[in-house]
C-alpha positions in Angstrom: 22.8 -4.9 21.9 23.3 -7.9 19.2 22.3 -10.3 22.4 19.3 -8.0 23.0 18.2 -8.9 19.5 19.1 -12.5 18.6 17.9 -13.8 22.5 14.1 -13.9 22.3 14.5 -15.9 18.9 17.6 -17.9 20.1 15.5 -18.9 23.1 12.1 -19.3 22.1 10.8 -21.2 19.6 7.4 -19.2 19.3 9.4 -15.9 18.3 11.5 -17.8 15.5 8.1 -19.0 14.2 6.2 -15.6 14.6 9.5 -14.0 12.5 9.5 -16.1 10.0 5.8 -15.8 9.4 6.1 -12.0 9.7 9.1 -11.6 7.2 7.2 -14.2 4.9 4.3 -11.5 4.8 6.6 -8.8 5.0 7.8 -10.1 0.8 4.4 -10.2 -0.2 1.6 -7.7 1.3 3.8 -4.7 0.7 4.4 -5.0 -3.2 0.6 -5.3 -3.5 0.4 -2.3 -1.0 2.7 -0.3 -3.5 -0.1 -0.9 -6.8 -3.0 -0.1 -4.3 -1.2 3.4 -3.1 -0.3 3.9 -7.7 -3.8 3.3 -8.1 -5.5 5.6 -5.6 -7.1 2.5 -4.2 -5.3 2.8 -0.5 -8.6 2.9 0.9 -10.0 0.1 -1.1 -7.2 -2.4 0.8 -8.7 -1.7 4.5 -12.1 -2.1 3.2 -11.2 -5.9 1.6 -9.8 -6.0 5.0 -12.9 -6.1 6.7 -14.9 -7.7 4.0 -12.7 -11.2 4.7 -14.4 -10.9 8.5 -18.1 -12.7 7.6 -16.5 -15.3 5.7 -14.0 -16.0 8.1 -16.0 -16.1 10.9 -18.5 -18.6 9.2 -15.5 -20.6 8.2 -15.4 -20.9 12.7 -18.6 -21.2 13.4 -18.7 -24.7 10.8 -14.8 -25.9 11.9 -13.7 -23.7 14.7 -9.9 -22.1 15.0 -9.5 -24.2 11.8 -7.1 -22.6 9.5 -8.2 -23.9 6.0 -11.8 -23.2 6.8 -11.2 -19.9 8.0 -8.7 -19.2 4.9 -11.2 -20.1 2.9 -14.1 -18.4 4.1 -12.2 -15.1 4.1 -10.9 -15.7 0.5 -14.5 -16.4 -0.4 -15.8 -13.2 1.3 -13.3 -10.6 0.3 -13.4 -11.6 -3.6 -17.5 -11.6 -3.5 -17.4 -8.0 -2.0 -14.8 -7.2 -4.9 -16.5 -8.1 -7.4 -20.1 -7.0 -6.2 -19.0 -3.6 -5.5 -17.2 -3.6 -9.0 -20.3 -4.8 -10.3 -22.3 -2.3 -8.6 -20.4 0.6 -9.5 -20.3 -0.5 -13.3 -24.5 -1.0 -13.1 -25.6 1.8 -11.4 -24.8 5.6 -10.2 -22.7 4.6 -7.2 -19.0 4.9 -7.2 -17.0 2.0 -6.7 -15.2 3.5 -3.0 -19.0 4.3 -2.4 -20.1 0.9 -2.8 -16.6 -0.5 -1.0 -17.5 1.3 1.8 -21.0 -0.1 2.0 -20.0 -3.2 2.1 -17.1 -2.9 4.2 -19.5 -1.5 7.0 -21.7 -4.3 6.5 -19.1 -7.3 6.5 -17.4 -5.6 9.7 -20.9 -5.5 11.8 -22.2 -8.9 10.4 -18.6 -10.7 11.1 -18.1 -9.4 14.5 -22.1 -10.5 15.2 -21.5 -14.0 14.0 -18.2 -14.4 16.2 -19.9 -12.2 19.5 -23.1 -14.3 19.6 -21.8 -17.7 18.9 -18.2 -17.7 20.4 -16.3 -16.4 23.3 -14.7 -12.4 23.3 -11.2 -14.4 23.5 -12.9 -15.8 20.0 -13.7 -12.6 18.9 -9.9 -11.4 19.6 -8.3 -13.7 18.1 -10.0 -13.2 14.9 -9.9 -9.3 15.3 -6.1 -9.3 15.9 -4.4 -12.4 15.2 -1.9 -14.6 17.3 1.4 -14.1 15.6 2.7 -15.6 18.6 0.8 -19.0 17.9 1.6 -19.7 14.5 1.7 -23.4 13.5 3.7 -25.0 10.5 0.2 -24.8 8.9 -0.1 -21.0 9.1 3.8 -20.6 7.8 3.3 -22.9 5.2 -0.1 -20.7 3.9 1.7 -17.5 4.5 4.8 -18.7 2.8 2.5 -20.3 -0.4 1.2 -17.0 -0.8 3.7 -14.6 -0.4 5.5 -16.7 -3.1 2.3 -17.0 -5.4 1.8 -13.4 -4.8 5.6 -12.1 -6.0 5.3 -15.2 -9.1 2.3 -12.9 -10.3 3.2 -9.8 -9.8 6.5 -10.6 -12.2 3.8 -11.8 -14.6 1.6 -8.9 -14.9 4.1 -6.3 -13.8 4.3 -4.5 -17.1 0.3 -3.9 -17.9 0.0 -3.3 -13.9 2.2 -0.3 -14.1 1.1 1.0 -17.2 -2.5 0.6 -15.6 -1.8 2.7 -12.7 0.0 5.6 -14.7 -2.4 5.9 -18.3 -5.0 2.8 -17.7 -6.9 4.9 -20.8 -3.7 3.9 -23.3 -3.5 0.2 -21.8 -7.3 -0.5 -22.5 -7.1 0.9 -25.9 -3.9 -1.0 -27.0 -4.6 -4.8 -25.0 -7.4 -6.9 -24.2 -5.5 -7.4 -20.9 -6.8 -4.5 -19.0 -9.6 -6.5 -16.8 -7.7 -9.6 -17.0 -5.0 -7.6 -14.9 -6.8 -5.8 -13.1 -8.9 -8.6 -11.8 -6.0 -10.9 -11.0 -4.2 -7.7 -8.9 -8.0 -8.0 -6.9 -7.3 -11.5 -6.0 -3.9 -10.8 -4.8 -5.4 -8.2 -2.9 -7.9 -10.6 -1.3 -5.1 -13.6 -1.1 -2.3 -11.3 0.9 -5.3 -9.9 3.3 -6.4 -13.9 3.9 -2.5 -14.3 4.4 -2.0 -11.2 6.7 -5.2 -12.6 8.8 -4.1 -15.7 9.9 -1.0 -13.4 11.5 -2.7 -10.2 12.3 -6.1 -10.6 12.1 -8.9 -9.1 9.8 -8.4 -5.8 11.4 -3.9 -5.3 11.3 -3.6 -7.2 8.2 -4.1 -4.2 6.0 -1.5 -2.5 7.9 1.9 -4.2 6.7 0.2 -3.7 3.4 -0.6 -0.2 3.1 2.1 1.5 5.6 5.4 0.4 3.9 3.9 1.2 1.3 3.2 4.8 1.9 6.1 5.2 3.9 8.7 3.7 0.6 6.7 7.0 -0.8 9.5 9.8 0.9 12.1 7.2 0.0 12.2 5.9 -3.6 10.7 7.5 -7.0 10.3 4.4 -9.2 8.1 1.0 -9.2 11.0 -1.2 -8.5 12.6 1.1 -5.6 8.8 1.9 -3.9 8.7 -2.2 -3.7 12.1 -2.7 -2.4 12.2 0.3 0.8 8.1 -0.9 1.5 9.5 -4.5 1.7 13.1 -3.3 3.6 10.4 -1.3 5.9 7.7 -4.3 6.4 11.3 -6.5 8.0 12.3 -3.8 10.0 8.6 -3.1 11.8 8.3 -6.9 12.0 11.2 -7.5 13.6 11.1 -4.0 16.0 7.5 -4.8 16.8 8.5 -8.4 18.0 11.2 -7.3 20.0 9.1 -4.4 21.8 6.0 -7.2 22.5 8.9 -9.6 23.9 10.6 -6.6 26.2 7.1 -4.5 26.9 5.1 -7.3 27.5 2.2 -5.9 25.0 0.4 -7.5 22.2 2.1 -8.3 19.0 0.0 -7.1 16.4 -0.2 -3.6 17.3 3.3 -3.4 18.4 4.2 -4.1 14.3 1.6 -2.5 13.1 2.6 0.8 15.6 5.8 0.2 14.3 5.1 0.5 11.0 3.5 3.7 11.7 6.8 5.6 13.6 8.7 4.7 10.3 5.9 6.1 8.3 5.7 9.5 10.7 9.6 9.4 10.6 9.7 9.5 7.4 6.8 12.4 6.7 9.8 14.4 8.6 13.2 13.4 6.9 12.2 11.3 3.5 14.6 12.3 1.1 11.9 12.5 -1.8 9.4 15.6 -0.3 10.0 15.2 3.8 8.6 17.9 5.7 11.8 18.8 6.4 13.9 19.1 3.4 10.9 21.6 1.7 11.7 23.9 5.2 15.6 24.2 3.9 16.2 27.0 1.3 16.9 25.6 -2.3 19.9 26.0 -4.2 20.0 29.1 -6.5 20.8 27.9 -10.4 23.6 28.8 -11.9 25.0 30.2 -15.1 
């Protein structure tokens, strides 16, 4: 069993690399994940997803499969849809999901155009879904950066960020902070998708965000345990979803991202805190 495990990474240098990358994005994407799921904004994280698509794709249309141009135009993309729907929402009738999801729609059909009519469907893959598999020091090192950025921030603005997510009404009354933090938790939003890209591509990134996320939901009560079990749960999808691509012979993303899901359904059934299962057994009768 052990051998079963340790092998494919022993043996190939490719599934070391696509590990490390995953576990790298595995610390950061699902602490972010944990805020978005606090704030009701769950749905907000696979629309950013798909708002980094245009500006990637422009980024390899003007360099190609070039990482830095690609992470760049994505970074560009998803923080101009942020802050236009935010802008939108705060300047007219339209709710900011509303306006998400206009936008979202629109990135996703003008991204895939600019990759379908100017590159190959192999192009228009890659982009879609990552290559996890062909992650270069380049990619590790951006995924790494991040990751680290990302958790260095959070500590920073950990204190307003909760207190935002459970009585954002007291926060803005007592500290000028409010949009300061909730505009920085937008860019790590945007920064952890861009990161989650270059491994999963636009449309998977979300995924190891969100998932963990809800699934650390039937596992832990507080801030600090919800961040812990979505990380715990982010490693153990990774490195499950490696193994089955490596034994199954099917694409990596998915496999992860599928993963990711069983845990979640798993845990809808048996989570300690509200599991489908625990509210079917009778509860204890107090005593005097």
């Amino acid at each position: 069993m052990i051998d079963a495990i340790t092998q494919p990474f022993i043996e190939f240098s490719f599934m070391r690399r696509a590990l490390v990358g995953c576990l790298a994005l595995s610390l950061g994407a699902p602490p972010i994940g944990v805020f978005l799921m606090l704030r009701r904004m769950s749905l907000m994280g696979d629309a950013m997803s798909h708002a980094i698509l245009p500006g990637a794709a422009i980024g390899y249309l003007l360099a190609g499969l070039s990482l830095f141009a690609m992470s760049l135009g994505g970074f560009a993309a998803g923080l101009a849809v942020a802050l236009a729907a935010g802008l939108i929402a705060r300047s007219t009738v339209l709710r900011e999901d509303a306006s998400l999801a206009a936008f979202y729609l629109v990135s996703l059909a003008l991204g895939v155009l600019i990759v379908s009519v100017r590159g190959s469907n192999i192009d228009l893959l890659h982009v879609l879904f990552g290559t996890v598999l062909a992650l270069d020091d380049q990619a590790l090192l951006l995924v790494a950066s991040i990751s680290t950025l990302s958790l260095l921030v959070l500590a920073v603005i950990y204190r307003p960020l909760v207190l935002e997510c459970f009585d954002p009404q007291f926060l803005r009354s007592t500290s000028d902070f409010s949009s300061l933090t909730h505009f920085t938790f937008l860019v790590l939003v945007v920064l952890n998708l861009v990161s989650g890209f270059q491994a999963l591509g636009t449309l998977m990134a979300v995924g190891i965000m969100l998932l963990p996320a809800v699934t650390a939901r039937f596992w832990a009560d507080d801030v600090s345990g919800l961040i812990l079990v979505a990380i715990l749960v982010a490693f153990a999808a990774s490195l499950t979803g490696l193994l089955l691509s490596y034994y199954a012979n099917v694409p990596t993303g998915p496999a992860i991202i599928l993963l990711a899901g069983v845990f979640y359904l798993v845990s809808v059934l048996v989570g300690a805190k509200g599991g489908l299962v625990w509210g079917l057994l009778p509860g204890k009768h107090l005593e005097a």
